[in-house]
C-alpha positions as CSV (number, residue, x, y, z in Angstrom):
1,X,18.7,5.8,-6.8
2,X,18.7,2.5,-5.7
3,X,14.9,1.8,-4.2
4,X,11.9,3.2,-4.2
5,X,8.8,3.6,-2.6
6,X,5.5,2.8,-4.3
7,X,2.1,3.6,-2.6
8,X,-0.7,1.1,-3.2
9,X,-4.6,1.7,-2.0
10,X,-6.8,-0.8,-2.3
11,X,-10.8,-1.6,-1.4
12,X,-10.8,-3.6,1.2
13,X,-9.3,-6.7,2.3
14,X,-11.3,-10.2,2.8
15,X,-9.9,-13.4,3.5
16,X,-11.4,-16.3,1.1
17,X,-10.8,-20.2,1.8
18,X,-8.2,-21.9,-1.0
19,X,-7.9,-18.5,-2.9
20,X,-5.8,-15.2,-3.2
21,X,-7.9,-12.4,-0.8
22,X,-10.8,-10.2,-2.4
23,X,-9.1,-6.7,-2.5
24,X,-11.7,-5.0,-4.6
25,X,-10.1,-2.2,-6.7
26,X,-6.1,-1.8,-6.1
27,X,-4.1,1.4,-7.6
28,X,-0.9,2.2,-7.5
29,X,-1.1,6.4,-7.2
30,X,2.6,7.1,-7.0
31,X,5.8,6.7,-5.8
32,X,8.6,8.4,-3.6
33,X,11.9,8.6,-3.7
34,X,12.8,7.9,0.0
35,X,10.7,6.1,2.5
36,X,9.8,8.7,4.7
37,X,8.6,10.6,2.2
38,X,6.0,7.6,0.9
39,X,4.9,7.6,4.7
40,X,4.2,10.8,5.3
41,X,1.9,11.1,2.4
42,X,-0.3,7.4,3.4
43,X,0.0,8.7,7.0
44,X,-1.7,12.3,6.4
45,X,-4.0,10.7,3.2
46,X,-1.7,13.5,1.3
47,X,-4.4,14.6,-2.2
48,X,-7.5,11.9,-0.1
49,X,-5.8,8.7,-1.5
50,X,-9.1,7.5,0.6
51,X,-11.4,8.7,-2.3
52,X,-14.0,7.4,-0.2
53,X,-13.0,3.7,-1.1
54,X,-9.6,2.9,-0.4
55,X,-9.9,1.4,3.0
56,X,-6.2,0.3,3.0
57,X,-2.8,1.5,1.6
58,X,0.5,-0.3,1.5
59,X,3.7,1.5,1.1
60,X,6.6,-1.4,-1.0
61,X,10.0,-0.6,-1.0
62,X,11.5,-1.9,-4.3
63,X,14.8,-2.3,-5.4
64,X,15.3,-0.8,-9.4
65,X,15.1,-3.4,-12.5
66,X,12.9,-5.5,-14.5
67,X,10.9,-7.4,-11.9
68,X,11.3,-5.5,-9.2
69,X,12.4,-6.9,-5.9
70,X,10.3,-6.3,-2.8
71,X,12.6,-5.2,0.1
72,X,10.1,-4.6,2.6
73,X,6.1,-3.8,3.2
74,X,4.3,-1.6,5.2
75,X,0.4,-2.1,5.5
76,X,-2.2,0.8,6.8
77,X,-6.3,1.2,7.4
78,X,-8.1,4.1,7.2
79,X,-9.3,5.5,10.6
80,X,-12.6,7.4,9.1
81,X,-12.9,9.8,12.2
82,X,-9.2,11.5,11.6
83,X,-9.7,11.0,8.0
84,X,-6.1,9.5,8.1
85,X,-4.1,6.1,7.3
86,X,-2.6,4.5,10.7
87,X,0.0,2.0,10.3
88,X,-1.8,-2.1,10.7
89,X,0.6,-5.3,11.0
90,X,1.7,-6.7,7.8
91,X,-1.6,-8.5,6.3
92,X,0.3,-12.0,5.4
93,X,-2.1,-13.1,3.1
94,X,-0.9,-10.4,0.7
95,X,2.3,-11.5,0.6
96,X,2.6,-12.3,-2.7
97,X,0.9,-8.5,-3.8
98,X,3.4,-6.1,-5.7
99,X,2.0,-3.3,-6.8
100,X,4.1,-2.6,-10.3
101,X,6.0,-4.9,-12.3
């Protein structure tokens, strides 16, 4: 296996002047072993990653070692009406986020 797929929920996401953004309470609740697999699981809010407070997921795909590389991002909001995830533009400000390591 060369990369995985780590799936991160976190609070909420507010933009503060000089200073990282306020993401409230962040968890990373598993990981797959192939991309699609990680999506379909934010996508369908597979076990209710939402718990009510997770307004946002992000999906990181991470190459294997110490420090783990961050290939790619993919950023999502929760759409309380469908009680699902819908895939958002990458949040820039969280750039520098990885969820393990």
């Amino acid at each position: 296996m060369d990369k995985i797929y780590t799936v991160t929920t976190f609070e909420k996401f507010e933009k503060r002047e000089n200073f990282f953004p306020e993401t409230g309470y962040v968890r990373t609740i598993g990981w797959y072993p192939e991309e699609e697999m990680a999506r379909n699981s934010v996508l369908r809010n597979a076990c209710d990653m939402n718990e009510t407070i997770y307004e946002y997921a992000m999906i990181e795909e991470l190459e294997g070692g110490l420090y783990p590389n961050v290939v790619r991002k993919w950023f999502f909001k929760f759409n309380r009406p469908t009680r699902t995830y819908e895939e958002i533009e990458e949040i820039k400000e969280l750039k520098g986020l990885v969820s393990i390591g």
